[in-house]
VOPAGU-2260 file (C-alpha; in pm, 1 decimal, decimal comma):
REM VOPAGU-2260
SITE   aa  ch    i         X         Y         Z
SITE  UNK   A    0    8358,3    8767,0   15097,7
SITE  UNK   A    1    8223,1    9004,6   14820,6
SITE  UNK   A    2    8457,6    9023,9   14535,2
SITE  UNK   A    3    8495,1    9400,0   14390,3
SITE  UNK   A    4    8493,1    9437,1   14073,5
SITE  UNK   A    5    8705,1    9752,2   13917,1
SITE  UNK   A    6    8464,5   10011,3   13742,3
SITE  UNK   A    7    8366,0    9959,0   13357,5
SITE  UNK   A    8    8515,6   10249,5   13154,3
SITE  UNK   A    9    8185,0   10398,7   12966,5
SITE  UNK   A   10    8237,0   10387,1   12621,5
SITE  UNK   A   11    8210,1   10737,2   12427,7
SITE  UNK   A   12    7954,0   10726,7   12147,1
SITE  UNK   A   13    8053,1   10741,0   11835,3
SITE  UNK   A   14    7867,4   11021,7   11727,7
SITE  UNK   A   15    8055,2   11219,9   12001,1
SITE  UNK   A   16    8406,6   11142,9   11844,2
SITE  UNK   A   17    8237,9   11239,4   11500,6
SITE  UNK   A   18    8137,9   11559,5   11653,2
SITE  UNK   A   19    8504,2   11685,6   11711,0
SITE  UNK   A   20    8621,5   11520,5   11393,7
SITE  UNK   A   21    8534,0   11851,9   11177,9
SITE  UNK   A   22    8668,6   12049,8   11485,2
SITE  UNK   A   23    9011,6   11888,5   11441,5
SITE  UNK   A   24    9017,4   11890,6   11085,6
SITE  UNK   A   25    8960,0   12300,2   11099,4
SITE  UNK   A   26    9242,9   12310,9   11342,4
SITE  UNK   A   27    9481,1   12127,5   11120,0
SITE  UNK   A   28    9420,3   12310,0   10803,3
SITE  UNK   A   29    9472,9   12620,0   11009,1
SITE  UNK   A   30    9768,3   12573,1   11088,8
SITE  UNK   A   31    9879,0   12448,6   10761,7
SITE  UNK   A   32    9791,8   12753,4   10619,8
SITE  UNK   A   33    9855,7   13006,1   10879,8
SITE  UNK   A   34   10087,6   13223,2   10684,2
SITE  UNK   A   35    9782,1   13331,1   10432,0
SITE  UNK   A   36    9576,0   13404,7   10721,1
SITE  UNK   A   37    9768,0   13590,8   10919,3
SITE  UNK   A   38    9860,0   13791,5   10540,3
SITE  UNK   A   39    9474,1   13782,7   10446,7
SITE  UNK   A   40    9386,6   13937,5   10773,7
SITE  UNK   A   41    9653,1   14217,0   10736,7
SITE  UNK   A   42    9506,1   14304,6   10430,8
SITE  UNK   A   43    9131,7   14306,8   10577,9
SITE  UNK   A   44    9248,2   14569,0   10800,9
SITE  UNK   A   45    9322,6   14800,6   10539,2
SITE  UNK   A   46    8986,5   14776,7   10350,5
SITE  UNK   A   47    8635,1   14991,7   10282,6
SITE  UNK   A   48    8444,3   14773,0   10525,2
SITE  UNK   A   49    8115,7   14890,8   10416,9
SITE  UNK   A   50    8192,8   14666,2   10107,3
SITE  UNK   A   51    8334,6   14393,2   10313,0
SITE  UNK   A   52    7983,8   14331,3   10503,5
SITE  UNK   A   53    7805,0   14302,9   10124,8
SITE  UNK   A   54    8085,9   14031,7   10034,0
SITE  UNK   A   55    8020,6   13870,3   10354,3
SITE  UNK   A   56    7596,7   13919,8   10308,7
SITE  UNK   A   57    7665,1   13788,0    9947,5
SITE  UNK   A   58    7813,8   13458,8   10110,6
SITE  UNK   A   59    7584,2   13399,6   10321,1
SITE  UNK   A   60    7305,9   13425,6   10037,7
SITE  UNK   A   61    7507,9   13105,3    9858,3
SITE  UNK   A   62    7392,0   12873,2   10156,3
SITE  UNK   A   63    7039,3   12996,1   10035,4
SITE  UNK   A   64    7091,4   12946,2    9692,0
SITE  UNK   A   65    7248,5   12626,9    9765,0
SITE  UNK   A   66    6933,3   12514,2    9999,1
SITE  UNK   A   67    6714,9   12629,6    9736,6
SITE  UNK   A   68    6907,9   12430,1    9453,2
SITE  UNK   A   69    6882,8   12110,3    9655,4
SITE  UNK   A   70    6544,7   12104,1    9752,0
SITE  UNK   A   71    6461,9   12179,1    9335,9
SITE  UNK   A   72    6666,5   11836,1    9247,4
SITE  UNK   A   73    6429,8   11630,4    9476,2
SITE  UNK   A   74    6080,9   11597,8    9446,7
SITE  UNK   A   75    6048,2   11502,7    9814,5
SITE  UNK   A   76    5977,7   11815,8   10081,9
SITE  UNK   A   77    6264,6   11864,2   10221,8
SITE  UNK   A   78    6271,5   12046,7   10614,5
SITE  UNK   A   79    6381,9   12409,6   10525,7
SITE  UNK   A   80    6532,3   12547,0   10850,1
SITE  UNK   A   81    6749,1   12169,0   10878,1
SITE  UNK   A   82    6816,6   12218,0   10503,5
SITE  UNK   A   83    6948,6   12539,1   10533,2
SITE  UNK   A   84    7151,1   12423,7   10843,4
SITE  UNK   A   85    7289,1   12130,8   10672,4
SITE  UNK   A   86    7441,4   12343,4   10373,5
SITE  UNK   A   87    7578,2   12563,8   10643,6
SITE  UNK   A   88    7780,3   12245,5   10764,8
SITE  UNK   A   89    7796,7   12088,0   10435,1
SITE  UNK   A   90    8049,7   12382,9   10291,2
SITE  UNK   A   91    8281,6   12362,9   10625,5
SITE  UNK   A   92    8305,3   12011,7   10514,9
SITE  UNK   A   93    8361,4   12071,8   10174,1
SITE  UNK   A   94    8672,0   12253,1   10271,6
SITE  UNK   A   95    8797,9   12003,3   10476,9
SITE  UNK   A   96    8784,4   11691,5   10216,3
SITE  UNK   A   97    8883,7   11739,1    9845,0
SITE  UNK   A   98    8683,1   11748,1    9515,2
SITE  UNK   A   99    8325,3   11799,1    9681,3
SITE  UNK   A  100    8322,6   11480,2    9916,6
SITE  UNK   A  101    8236,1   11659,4   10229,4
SITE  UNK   A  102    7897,0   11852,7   10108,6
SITE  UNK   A  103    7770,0   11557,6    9907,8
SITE  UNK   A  104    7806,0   11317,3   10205,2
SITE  UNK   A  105    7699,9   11543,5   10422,8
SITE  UNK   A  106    7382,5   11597,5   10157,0
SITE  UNK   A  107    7337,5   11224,2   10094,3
SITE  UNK   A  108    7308,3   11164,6   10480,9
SITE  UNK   A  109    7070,6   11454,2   10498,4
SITE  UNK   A  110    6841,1   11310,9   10271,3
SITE  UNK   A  111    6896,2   10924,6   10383,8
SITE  UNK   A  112    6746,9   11066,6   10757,4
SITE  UNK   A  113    6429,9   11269,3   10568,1
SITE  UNK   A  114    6364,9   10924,2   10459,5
SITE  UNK   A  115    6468,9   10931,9   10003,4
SITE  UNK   A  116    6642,9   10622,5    9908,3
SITE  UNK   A  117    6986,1   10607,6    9821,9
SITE  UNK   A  118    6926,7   10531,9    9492,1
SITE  UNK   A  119    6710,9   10862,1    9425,0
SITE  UNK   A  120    6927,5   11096,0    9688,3
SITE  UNK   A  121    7192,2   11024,4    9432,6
SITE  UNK   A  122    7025,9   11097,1    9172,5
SITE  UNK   A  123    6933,9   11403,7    9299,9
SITE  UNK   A  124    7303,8   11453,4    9399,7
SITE  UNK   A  125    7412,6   11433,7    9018,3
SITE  UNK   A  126    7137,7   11650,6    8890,0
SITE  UNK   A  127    7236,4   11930,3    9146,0
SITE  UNK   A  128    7617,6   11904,2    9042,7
SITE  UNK   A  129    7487,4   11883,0    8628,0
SITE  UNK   A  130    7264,3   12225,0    8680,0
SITE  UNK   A  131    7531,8   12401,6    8895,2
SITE  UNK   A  132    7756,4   12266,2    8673,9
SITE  UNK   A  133    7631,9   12392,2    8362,1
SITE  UNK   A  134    7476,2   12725,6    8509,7
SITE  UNK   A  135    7845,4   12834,5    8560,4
SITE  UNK   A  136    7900,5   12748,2    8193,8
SITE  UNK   A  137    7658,5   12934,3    8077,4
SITE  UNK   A  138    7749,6   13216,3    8286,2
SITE  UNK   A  139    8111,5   13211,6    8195,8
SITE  UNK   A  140    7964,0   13204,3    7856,9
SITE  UNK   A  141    7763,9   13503,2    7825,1
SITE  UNK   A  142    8020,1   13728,1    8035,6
SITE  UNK   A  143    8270,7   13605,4    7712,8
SITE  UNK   A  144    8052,7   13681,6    7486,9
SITE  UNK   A  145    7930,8   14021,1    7643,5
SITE  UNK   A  146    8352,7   14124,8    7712,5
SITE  UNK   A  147    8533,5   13902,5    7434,5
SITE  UNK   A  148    8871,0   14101,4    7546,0
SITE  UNK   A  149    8818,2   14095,8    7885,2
SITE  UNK   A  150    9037,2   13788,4    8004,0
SITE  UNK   A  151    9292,0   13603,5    7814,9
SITE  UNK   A  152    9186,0   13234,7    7930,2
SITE  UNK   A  153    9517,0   13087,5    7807,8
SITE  UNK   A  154    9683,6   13293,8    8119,1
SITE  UNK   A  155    9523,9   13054,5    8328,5
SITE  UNK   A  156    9744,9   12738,9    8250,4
SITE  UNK   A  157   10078,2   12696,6    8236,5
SITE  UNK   A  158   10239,1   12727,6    7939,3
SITE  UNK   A  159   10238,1   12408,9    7742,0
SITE  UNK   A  160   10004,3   12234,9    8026,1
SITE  UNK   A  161    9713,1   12238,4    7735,4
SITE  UNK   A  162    9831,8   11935,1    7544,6
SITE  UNK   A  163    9868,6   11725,9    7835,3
SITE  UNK   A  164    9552,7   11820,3    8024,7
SITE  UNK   A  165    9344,4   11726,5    7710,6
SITE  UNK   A  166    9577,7   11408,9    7659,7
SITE  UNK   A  167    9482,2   11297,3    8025,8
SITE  UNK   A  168    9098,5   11374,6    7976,9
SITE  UNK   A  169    9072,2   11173,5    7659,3
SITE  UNK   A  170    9292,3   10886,9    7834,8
SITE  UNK   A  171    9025,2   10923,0    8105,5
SITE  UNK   A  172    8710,6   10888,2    7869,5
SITE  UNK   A  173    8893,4   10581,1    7721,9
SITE  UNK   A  174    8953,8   10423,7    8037,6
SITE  UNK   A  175    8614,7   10438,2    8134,9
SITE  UNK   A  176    8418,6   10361,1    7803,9
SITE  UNK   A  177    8655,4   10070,0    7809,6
SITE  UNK   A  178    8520,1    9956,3    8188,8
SITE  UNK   A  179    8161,0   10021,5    8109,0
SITE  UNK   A  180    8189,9    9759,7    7797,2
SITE  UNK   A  181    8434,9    9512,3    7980,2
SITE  UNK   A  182    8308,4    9485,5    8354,1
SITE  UNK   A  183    7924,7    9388,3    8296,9
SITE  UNK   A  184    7850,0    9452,8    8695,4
SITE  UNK   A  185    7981,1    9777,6    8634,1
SITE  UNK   A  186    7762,8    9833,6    8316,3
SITE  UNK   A  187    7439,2    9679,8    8530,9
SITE  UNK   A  188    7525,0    9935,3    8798,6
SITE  UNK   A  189    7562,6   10256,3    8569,8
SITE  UNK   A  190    7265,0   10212,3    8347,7
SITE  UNK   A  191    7056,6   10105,2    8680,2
SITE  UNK   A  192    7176,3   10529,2    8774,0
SITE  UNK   A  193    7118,6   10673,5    8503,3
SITE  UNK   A  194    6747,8   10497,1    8459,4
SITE  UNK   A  195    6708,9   10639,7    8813,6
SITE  UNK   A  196    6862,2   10982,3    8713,9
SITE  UNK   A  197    6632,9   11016,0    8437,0
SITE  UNK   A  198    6365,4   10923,4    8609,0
SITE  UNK   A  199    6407,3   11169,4    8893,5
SITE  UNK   A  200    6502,8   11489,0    8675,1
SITE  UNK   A  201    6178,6   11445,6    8443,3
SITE  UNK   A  202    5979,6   11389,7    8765,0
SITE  UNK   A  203    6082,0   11703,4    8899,6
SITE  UNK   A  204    6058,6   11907,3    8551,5
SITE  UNK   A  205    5735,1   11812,4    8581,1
SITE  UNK   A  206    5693,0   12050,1    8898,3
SITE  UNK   A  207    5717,5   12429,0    8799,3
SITE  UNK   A  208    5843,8   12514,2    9153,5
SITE  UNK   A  209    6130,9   12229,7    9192,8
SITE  UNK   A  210    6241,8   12322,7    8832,9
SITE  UNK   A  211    6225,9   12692,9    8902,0
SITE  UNK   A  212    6446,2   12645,1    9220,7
SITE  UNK   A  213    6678,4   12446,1    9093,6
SITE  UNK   A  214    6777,2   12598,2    8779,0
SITE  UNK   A  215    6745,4   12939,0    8965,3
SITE  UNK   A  216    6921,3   12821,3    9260,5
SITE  UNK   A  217    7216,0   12724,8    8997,8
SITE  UNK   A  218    7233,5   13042,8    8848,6
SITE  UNK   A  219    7239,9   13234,2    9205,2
SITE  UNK   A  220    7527,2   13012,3    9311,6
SITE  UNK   A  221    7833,8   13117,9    9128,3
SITE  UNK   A  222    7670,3   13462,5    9095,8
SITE  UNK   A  223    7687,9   13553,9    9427,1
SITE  UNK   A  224    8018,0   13364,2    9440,7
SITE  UNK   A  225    8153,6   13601,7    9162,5
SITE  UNK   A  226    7961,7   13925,0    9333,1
SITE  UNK   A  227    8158,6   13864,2    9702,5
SITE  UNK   A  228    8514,5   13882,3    9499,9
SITE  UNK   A  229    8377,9   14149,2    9300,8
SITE  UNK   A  230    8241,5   14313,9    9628,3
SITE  UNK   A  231    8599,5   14238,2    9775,4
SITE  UNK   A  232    8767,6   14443,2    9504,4
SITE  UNK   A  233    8601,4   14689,1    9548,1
SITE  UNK   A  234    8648,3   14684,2    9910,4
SITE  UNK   A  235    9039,2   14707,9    9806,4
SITE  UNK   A  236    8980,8   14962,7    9498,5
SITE  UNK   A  237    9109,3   14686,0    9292,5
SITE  UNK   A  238    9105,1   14865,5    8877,3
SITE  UNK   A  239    8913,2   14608,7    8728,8
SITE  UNK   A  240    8538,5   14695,9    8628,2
SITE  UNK   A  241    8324,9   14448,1    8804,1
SITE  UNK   A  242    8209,3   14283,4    8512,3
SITE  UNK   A  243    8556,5   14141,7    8424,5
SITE  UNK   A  244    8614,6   14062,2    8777,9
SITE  UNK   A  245    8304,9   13833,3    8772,8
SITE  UNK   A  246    8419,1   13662,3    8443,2
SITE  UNK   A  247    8782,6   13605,4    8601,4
SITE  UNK   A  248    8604,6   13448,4    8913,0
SITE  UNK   A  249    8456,7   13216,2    8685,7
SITE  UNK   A  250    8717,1   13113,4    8455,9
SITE  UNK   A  251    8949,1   13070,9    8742,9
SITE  UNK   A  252    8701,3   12849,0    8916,1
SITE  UNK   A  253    8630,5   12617,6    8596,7
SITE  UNK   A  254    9001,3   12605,7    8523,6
SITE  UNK   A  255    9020,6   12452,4    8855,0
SITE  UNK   A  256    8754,5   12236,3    8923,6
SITE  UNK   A  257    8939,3   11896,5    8838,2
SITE  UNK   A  258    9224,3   11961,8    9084,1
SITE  UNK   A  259    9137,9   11740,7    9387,3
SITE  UNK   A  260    9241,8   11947,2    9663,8
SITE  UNK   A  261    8963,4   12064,2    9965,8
SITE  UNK   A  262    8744,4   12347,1    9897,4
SITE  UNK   A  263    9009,3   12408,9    9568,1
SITE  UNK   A  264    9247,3   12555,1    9928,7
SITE  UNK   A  265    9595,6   12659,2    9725,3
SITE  UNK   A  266    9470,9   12613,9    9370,1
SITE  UNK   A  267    9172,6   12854,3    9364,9
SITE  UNK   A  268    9380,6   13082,2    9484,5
SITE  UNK   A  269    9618,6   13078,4    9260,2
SITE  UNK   A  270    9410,7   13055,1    8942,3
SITE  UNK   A  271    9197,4   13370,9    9121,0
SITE  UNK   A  272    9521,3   13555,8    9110,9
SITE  UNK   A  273    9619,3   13501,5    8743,1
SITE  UNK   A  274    9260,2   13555,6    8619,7
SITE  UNK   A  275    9278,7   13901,3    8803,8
SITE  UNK   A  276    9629,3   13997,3    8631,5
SITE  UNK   A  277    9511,9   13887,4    8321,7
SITE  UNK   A  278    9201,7   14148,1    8401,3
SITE  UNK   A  279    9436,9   14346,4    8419,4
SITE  UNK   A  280    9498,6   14418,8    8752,8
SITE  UNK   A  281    9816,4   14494,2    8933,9
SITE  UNK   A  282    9975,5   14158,8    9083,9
SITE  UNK   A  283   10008,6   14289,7    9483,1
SITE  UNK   A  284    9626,0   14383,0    9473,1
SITE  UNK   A  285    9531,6   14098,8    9268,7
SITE  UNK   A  286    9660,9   13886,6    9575,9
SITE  UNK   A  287    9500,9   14120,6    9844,4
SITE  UNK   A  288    9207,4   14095,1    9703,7
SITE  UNK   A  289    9228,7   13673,8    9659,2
SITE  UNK   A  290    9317,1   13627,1   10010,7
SITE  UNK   A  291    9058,9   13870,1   10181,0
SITE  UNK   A  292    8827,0   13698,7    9926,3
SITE  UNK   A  293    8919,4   13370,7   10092,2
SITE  UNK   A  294    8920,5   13447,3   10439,0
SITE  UNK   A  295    8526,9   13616,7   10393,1
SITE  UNK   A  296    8400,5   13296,7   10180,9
SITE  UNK   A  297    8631,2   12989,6   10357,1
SITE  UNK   A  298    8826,0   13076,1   10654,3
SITE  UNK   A  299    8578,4   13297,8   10879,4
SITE  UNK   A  300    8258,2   13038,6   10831,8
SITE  UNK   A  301    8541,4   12724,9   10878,9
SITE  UNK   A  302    8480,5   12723,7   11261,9
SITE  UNK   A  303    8128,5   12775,6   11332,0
SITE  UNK   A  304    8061,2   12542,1   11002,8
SITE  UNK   A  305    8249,3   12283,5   11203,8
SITE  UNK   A  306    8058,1   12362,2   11508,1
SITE  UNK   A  307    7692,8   12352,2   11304,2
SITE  UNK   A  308    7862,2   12033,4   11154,1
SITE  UNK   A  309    7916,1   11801,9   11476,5
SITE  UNK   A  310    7599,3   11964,1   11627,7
SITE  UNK   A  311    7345,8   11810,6   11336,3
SITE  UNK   A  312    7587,9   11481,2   11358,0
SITE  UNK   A  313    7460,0   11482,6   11786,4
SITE  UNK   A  314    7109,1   11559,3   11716,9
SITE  UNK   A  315    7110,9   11297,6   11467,4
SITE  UNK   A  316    7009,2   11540,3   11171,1
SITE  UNK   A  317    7276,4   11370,1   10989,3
């Protein structure tokens, strides 16, 4: 007599249950922050919506400039339209995991499937984050210099939070000058980076067209960042000339880039606010205009982010 066996369960790939991972994730920070949405939505409704469509053109233009900025910090060709895709995804993810993790995994696995090592995809990684990182400066920078009195940057700590934030930076630079000359592994494995790093930024320096994109790239970034709250306020008739709205968008967003929380959700918000009172605007519009800002540039490209996400995780793009 024929013994019958029960039916084997078929096991779900694993690149299925990564697929609703970013879905889930959206779902749960939704309803975490429901309240703001539901208030940032109210506020939408009350807006000039021919400026609301620039602010939301102007965010879509920063997955451009952000395609364009990575494909300057490698030398390799990168695919454009999967590029492009990926820093679709790449910025849902970045608001899903905290200080940055999401797009630069999301960007490391990109390039590990186009075939650049790890050791130069990194590379690459930190020269992106080093250009954006210091176009913003130098943006801040000249908007200070153009409109000394526009902003009073000491509005955007807490009072008496100064001391401490410098005491835990230096403490910080100790730490890790004092690992880098006790922990020889540790030494062997930084310098072995930075040989790399160096090597990869004066290889693509050497390319007029990689430099050109990714030092314009970094400069489009944060601009167009700045021009959708900018665009926003106007939206809202917020009395702040643009100008000073851009430099607030960028002072808030330095004065919060070392708070590890995703996409900066709580913190840039708050900073966004203060920097537009200390502009000079009126505190009830200042937080209209943070949290339509934030529903445009996070909360409206969360879901189909997600959605682009898990899709380039099943075709294996990722």
């Amino acid at each position: 007599m024929t013994a019958v066996h029960p039916p084997r369960r078929r096991k779900v790939p694993v690149r299925h249950i990564l697929c609703l991972l970013p879905l889930l994730l959206v779902a749960v920070v939704a309803v975490q922050h429901r309240s703001v949405l539901a208030e940032g939505f109210g506020h939408l409704r009350s807006a000039e919506w021919p400026w609301l469509l620039a602010a939301a053109g102007a965010t879509c233009l920063t997955w451009v400039a952000a395609a364009v900025t990575r494909q300057g910090a490698v030398v390799d060709r990168l695919p454009l339209r999967r590029l492009l895709a990926t820093q679709f995804a790449a910025g849902s993810a970045n608001h899903l995991l905290p200080t940055g993790l999401g797009a630069s995994a999301v960007n490391l696995r990109f390039m590990a499937v186009c075939g650049v090592p790890l050791a130069r995809s990194s590379a690459a990684l930190a020269l992106y984050l080093l250009a954006e990182s210091v176009a913003r400066l130098g943006l801040l920078a000249v908007l200070l210099i153009a409109f000394p009195h526009a902003l009073r940057i000491g509005t955007l700590l807490p009072e008496g939070a100064l001391g401490p934030l410098l005491l835990v930076i230096g403490g910080v630079a100790v730490v890790a000058a004092g690992a880098l000359l006790l922990v020889r592994r540790l030494r062997t494995a930084v310098f072995s980076f930075l040989r790399t790093a160096l090597c990869e930024a004066r290889s693509v320096h050497t390319r007029p067209a990689r430099a050109l994109a990714l030092w314009g790239g970094s400069l489009a970034f944060p601009a167009l960042q700045a021009a959708g709250l900018v665009l926003v306020g106007l939206a809202l008739s917020l009395p702040i000339p643009p100008a000073h709205m851009a430099l607030a968008y960028l002072a808030a967003t330095v004065a919060v880039a070392l708070v590890p929380t995703p996409g900066g959700l709580g913190s840039v918000e708050a900073a966004l606010i203060v920097a537009l009172v200390a502009a000079g605007g009126p505190a009830a519009l200042a937080t209209a205009v943070v949290l339509a800002y934030r529903i445009i540039t996070v909360w409206l490209p969360l879901l189909p982010g997600a959605l682009t996400l898990g899709a380039l995780v099943r075709l294996k793009v990722i």
